[in-house]
N, CA, C and O atoms as a Tripos MOL2 file, in Angstrom:
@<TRIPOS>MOLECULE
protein
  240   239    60     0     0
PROTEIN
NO_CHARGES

@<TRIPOS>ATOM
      1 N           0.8380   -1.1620    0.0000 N.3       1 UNK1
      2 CA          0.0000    0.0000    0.0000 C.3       1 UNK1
      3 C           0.8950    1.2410    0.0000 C.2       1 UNK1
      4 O           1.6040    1.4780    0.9780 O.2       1 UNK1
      5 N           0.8790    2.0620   -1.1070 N.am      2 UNK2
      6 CA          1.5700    3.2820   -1.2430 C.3       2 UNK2
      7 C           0.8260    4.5590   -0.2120 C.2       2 UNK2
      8 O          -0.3220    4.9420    0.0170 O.2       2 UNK2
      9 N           2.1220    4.9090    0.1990 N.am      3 UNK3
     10 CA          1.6930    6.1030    1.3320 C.3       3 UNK3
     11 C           1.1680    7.1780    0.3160 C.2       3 UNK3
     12 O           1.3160    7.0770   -0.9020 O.2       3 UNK3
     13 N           0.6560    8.0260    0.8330 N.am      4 UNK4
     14 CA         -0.0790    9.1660   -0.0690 C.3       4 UNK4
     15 C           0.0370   10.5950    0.8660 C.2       4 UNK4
     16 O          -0.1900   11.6770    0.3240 O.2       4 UNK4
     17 N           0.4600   10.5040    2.5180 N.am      5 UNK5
     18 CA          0.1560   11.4520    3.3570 C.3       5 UNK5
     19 C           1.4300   12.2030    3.5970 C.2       5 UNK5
     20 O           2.1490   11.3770    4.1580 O.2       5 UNK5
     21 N           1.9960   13.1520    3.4930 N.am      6 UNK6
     22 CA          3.3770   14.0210    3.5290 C.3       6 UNK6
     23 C           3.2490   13.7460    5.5010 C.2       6 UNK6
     24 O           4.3410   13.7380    6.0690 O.2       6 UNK6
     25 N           2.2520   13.5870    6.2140 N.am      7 UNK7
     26 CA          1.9440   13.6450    7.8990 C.3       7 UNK7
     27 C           2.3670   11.9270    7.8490 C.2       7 UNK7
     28 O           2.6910   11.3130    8.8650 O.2       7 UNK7
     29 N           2.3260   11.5650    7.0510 N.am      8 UNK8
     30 CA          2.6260    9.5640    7.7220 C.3       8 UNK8
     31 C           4.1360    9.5660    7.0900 C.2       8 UNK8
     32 O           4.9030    8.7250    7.5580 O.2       8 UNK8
     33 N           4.4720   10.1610    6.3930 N.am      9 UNK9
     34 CA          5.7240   10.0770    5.9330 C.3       9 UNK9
     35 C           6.8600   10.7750    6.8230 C.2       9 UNK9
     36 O           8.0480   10.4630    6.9040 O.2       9 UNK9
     37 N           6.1620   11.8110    7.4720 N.am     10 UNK10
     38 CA          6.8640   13.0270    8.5030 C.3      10 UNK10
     39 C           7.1360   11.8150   10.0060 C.2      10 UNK10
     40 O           8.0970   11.5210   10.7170 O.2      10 UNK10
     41 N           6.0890   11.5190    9.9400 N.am     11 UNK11
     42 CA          5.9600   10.3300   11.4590 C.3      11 UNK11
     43 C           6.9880    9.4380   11.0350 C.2      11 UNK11
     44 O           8.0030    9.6660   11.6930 O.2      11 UNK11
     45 N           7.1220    8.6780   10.3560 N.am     12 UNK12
     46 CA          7.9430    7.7910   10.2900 C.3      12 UNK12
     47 C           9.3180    8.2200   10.1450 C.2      12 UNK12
     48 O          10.0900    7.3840   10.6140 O.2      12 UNK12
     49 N           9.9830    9.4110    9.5710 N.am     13 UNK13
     50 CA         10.9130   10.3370    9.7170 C.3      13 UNK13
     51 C          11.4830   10.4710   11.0590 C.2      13 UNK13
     52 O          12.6640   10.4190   11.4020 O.2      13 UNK13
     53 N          10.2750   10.6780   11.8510 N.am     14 UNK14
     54 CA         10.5600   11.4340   12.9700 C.3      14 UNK14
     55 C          11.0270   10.2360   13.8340 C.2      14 UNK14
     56 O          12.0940   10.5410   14.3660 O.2      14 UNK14
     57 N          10.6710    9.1250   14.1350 N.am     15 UNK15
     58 CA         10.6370    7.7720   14.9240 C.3      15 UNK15
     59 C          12.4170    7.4470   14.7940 C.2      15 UNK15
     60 O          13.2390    6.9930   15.5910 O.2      15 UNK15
     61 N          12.5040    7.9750   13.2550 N.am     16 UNK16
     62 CA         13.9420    7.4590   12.6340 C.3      16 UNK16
     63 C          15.1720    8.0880   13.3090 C.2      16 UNK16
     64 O          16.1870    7.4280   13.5280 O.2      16 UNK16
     65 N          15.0440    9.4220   13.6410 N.am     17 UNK17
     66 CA         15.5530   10.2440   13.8730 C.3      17 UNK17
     67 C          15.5490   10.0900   15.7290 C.2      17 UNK17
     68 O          16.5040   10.5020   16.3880 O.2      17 UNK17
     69 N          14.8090    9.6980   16.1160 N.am     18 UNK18
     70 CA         14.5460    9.5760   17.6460 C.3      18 UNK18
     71 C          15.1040    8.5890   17.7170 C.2      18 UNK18
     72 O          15.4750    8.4960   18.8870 O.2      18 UNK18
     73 N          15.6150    7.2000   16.8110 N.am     19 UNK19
     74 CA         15.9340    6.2200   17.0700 C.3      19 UNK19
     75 C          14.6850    5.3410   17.5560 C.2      19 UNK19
     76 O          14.7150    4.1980   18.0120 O.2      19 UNK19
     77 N          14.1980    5.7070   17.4600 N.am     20 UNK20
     78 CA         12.9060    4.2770   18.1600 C.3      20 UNK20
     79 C          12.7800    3.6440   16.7470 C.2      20 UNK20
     80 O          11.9580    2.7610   16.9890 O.2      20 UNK20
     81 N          13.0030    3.5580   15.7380 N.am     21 UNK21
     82 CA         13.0560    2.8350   14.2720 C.3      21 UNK21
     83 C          14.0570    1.8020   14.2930 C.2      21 UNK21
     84 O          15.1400    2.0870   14.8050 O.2      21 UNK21
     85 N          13.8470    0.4510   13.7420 N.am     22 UNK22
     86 CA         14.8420   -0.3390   13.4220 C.3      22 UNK22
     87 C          15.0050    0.3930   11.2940 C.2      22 UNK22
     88 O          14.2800    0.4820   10.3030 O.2      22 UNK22
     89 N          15.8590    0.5840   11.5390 N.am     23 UNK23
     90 CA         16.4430    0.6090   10.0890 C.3      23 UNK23
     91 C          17.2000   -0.1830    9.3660 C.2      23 UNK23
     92 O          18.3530   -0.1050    9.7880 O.2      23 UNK23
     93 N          17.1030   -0.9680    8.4050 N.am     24 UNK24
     94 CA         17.9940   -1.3160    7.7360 C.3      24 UNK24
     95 C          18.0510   -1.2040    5.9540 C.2      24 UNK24
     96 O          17.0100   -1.0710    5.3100 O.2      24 UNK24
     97 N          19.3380   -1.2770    5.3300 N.am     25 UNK25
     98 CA         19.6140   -1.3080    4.0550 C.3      25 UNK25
     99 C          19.1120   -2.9470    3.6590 C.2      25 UNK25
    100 O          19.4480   -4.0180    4.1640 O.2      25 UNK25
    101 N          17.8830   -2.5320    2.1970 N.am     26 UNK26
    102 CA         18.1170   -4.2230    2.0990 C.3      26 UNK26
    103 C          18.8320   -4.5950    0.7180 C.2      26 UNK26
    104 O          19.0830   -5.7020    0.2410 O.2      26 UNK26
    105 N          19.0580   -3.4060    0.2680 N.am     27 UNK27
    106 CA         19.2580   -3.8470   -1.4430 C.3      27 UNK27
    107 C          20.5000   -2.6180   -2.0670 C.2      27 UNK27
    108 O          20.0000   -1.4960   -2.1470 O.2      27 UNK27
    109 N          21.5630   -2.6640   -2.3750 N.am     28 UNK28
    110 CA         22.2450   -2.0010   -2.6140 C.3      28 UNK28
    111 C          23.2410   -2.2440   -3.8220 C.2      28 UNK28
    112 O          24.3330   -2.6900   -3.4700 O.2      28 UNK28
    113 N          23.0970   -2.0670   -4.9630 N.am     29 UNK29
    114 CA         23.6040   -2.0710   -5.7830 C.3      29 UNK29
    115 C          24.2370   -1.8480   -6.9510 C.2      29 UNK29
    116 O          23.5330   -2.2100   -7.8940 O.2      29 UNK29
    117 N          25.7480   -1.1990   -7.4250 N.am     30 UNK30
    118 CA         26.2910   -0.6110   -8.2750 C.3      30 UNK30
    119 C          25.0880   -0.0260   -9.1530 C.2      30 UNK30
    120 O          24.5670    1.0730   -8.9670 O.2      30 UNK30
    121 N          24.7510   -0.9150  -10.1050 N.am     31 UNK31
    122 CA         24.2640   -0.7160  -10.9450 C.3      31 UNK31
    123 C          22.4210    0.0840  -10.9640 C.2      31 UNK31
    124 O          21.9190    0.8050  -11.8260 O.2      31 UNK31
    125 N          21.8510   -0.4070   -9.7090 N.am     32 UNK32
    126 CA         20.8090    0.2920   -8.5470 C.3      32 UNK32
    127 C          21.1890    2.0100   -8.4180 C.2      32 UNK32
    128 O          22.0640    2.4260   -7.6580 O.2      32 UNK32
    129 N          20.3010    2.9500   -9.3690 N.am     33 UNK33
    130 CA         20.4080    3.4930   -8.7940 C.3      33 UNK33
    131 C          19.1820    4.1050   -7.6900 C.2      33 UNK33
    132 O          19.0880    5.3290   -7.7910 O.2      33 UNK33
    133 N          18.5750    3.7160   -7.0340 N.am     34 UNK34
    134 CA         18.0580    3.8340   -5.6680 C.3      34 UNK34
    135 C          18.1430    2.5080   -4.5470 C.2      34 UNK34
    136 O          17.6860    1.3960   -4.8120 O.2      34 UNK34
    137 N          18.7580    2.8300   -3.3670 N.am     35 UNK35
    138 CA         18.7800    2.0680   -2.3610 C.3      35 UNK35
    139 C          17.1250    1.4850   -1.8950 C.2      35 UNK35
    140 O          16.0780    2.1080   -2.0710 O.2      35 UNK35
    141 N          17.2410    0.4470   -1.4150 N.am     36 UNK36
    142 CA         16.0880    0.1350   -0.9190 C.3      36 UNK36
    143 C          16.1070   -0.3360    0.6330 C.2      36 UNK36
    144 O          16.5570   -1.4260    0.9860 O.2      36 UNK36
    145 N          15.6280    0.5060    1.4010 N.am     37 UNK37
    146 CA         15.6930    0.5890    2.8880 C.3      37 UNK37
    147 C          14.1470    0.1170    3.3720 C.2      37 UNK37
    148 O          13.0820    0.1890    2.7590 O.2      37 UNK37
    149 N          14.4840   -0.4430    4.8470 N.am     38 UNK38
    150 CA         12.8620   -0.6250    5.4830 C.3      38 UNK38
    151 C          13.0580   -0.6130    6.7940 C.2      38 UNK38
    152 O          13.9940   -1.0820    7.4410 O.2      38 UNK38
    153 N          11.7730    0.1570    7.2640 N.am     39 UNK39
    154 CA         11.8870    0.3250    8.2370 C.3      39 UNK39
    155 C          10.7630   -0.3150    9.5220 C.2      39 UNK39
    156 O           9.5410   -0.4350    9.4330 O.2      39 UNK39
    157 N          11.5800   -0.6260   10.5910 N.am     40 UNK40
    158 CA         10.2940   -1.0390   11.3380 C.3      40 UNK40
    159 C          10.0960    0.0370   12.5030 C.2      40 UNK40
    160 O          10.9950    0.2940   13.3030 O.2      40 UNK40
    161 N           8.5730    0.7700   12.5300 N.am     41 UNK41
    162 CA          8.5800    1.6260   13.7450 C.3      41 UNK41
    163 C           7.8800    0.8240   14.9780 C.2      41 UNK41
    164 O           7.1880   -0.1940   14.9600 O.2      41 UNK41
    165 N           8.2110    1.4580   15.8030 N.am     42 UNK42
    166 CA          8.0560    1.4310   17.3450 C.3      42 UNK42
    167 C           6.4910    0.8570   17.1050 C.2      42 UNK42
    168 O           6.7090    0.0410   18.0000 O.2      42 UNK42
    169 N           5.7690    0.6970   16.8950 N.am     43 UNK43
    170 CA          4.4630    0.3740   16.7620 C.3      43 UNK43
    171 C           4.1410   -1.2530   16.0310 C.2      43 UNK43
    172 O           3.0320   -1.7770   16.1320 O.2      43 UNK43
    173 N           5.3450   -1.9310   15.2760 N.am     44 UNK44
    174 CA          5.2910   -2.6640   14.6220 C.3      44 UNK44
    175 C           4.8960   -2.9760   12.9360 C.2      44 UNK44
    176 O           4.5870   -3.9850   12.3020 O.2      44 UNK44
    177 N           5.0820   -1.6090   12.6280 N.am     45 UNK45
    178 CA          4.5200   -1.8540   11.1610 C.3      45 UNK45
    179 C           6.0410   -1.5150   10.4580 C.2      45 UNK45
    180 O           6.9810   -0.9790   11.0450 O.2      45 UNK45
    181 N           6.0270   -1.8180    9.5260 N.am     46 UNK46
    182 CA          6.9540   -2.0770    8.7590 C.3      46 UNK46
    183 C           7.3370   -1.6770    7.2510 C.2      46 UNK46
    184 O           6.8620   -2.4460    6.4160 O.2      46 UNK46
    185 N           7.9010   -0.9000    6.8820 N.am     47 UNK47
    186 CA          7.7810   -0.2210    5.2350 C.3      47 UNK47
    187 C           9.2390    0.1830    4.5140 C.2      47 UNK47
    188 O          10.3550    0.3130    5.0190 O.2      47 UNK47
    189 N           8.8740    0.3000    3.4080 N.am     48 UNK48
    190 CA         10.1520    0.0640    2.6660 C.3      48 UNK48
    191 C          10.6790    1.2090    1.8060 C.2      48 UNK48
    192 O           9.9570    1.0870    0.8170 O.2      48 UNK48
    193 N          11.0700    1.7150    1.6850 N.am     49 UNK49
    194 CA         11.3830    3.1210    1.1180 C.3      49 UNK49
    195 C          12.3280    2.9580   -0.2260 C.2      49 UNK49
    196 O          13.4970    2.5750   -0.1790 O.2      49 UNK49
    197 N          11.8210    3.2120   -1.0880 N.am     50 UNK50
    198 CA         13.5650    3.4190   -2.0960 C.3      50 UNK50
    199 C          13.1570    4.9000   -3.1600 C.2      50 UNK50
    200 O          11.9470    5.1250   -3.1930 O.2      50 UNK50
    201 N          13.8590    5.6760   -3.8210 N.am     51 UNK51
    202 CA         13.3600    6.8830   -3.9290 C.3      51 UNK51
    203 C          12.3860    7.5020   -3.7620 C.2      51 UNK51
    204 O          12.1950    7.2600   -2.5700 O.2      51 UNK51
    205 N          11.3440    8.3440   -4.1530 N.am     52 UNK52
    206 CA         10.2720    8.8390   -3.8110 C.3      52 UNK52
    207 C           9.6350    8.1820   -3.4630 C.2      52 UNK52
    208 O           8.6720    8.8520   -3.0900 O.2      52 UNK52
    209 N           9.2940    6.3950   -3.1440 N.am     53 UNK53
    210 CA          8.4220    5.6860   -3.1630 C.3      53 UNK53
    211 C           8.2630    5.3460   -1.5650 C.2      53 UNK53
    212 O           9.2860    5.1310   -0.9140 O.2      53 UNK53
    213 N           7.1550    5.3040   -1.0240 N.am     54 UNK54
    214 CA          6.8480    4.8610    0.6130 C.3      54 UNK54
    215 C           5.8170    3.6310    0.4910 C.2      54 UNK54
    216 O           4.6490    3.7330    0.1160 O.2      54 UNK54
    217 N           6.4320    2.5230    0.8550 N.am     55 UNK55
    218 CA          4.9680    1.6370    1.2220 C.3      55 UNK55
    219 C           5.0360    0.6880    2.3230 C.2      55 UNK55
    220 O           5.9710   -0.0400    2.6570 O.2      55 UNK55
    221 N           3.3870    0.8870    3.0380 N.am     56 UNK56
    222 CA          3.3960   -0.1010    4.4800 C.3      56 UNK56
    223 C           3.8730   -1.4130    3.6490 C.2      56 UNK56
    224 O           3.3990   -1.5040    2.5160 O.2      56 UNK56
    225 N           4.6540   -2.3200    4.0290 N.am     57 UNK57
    226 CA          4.9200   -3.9150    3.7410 C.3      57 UNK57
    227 C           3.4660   -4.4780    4.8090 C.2      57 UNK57
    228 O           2.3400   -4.8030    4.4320 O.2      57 UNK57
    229 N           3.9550   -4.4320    6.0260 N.am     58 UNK58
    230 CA          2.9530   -5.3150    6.8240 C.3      58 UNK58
    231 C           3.2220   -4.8010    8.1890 C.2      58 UNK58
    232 O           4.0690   -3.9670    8.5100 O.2      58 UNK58
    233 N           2.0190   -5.6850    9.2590 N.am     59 UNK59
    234 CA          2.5580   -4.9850   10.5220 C.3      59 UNK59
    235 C           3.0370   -6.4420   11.4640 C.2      59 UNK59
    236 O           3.0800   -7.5250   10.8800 O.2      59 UNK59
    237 N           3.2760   -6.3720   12.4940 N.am     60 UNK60
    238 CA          3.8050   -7.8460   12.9660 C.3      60 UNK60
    239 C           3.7250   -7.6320   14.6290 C.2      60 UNK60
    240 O           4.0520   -8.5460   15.3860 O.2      60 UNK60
@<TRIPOS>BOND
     1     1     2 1
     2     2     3 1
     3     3     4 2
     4     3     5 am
     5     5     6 1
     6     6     7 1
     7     7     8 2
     8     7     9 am
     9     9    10 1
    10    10    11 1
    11    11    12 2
    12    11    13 am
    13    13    14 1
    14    14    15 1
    15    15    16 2
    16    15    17 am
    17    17    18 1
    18    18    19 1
    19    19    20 2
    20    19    21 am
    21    21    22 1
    22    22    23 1
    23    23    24 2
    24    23    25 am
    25    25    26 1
    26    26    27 1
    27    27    28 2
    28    27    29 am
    29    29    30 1
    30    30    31 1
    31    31    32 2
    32    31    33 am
    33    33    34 1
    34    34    35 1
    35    35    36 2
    36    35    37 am
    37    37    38 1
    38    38    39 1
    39    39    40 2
    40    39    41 am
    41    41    42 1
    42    42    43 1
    43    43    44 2
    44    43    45 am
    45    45    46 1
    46    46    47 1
    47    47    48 2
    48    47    49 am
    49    49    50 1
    50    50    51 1
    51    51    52 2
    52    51    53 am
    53    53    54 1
    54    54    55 1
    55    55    56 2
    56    55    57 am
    57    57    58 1
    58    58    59 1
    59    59    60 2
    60    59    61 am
    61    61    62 1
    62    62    63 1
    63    63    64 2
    64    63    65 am
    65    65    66 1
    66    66    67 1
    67    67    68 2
    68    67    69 am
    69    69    70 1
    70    70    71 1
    71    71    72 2
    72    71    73 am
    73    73    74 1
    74    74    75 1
    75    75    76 2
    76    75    77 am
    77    77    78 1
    78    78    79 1
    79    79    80 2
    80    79    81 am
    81    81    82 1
    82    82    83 1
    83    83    84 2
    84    83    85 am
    85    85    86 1
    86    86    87 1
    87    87    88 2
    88    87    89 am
    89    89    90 1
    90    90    91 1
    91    91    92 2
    92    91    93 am
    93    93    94 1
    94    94    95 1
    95    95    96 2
    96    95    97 am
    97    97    98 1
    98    98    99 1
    99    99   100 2
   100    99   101 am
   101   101   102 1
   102   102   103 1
   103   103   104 2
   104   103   105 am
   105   105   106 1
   106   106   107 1
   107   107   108 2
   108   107   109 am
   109   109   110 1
   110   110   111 1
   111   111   112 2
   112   111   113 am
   113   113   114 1
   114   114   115 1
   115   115   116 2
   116   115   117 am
   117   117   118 1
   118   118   119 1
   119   119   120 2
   120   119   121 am
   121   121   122 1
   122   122   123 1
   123   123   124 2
   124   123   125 am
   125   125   126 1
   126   126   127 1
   127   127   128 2
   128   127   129 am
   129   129   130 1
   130   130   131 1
   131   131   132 2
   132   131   133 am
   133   133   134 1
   134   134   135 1
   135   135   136 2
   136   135   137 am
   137   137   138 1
   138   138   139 1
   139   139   140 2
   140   139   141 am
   141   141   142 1
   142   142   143 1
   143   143   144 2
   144   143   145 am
   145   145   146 1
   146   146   147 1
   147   147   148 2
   148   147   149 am
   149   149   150 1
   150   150   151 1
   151   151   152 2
   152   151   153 am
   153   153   154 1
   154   154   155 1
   155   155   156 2
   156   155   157 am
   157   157   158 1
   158   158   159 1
   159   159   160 2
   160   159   161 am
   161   161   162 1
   162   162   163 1
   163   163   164 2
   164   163   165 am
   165   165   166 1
   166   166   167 1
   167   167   168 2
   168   167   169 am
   169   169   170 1
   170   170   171 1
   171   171   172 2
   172   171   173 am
   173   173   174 1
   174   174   175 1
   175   175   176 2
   176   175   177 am
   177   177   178 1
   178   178   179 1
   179   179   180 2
   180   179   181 am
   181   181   182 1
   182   182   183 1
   183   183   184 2
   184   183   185 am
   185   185   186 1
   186   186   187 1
   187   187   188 2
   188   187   189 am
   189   189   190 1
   190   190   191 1
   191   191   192 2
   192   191   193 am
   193   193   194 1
   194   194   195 1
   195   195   196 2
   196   195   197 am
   197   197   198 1
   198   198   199 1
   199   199   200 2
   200   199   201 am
   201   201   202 1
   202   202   203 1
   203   203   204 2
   204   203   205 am
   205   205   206 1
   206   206   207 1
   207   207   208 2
   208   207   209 am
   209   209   210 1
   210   210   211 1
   211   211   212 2
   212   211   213 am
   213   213   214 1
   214   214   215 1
   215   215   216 2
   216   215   217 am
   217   217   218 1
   218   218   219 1
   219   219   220 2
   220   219   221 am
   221   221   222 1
   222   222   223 1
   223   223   224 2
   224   223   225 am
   225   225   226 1
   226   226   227 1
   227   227   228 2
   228   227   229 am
   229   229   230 1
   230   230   231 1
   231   231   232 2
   232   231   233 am
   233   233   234 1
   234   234   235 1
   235   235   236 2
   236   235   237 am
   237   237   238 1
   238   238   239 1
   239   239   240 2
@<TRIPOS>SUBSTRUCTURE
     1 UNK1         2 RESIDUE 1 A UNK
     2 UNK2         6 RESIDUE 1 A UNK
     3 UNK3        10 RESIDUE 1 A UNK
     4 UNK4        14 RESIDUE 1 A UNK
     5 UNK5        18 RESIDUE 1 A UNK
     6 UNK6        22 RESIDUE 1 A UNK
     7 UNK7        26 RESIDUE 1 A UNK
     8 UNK8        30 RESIDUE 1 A UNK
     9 UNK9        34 RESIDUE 1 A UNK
    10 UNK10       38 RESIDUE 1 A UNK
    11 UNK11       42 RESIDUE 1 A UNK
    12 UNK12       46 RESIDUE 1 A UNK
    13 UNK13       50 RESIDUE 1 A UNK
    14 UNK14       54 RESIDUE 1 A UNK
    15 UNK15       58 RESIDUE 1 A UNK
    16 UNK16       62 RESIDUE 1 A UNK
    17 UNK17       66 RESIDUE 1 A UNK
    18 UNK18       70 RESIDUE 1 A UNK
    19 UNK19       74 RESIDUE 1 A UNK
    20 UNK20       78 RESIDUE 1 A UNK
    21 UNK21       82 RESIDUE 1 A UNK
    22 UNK22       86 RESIDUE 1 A UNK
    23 UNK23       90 RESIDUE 1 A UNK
    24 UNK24       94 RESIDUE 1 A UNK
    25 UNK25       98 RESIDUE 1 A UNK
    26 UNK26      102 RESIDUE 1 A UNK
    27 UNK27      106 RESIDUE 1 A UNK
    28 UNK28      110 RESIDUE 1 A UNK
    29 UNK29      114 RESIDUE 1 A UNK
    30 UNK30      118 RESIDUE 1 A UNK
    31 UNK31      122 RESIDUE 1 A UNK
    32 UNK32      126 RESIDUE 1 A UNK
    33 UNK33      130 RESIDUE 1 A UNK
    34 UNK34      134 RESIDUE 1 A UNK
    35 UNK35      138 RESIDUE 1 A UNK
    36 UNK36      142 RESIDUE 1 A UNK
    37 UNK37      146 RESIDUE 1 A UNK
    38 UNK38      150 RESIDUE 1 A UNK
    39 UNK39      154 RESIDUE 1 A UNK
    40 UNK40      158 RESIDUE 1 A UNK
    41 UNK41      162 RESIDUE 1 A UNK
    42 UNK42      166 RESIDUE 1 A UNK
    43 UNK43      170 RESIDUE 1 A UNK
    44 UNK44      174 RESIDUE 1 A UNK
    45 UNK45      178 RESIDUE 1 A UNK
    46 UNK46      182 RESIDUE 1 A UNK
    47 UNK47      186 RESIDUE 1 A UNK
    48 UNK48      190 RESIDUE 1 A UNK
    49 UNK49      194 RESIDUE 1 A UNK
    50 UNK50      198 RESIDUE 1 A UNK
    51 UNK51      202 RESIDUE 1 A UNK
    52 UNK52      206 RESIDUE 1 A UNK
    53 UNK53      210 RESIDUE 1 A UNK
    54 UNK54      214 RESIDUE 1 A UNK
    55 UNK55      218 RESIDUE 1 A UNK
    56 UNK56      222 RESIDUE 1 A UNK
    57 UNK57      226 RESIDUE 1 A UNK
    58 UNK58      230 RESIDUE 1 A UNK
    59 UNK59      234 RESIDUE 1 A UNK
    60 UNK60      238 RESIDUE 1 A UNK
């Protein structure tokens, strides 16, 4: 599910920055040019970021 809200995108920013986010790199490659990162916030949901693109994966 693609994020659509500049306020759910700011939240999850913010979690990142506080450290309450697990972050990690999952995909990185020469020839890639956008990284693909995901993140899990403090709440349990989980999403994946790689250029402009935001989407919930799932929650757990």
């Amino acid at each position: 599910m693609k994020i659509r809200s500049y306020k759910e995108v700011l939240w999850i920013l913010k979690e990142v920055l506080r450290g309450e986010a697990e972050v990690k790199q999952i995909a990185k490659r020469p020839q890639q040019i956008e990284d693909v990162w995901e993140i899990k916030l403090s709440n349990g949901v989980i999403y994946r970021i790689w250029g402009t693109t935001v989407e919930m994966v799932r929650r757990e």
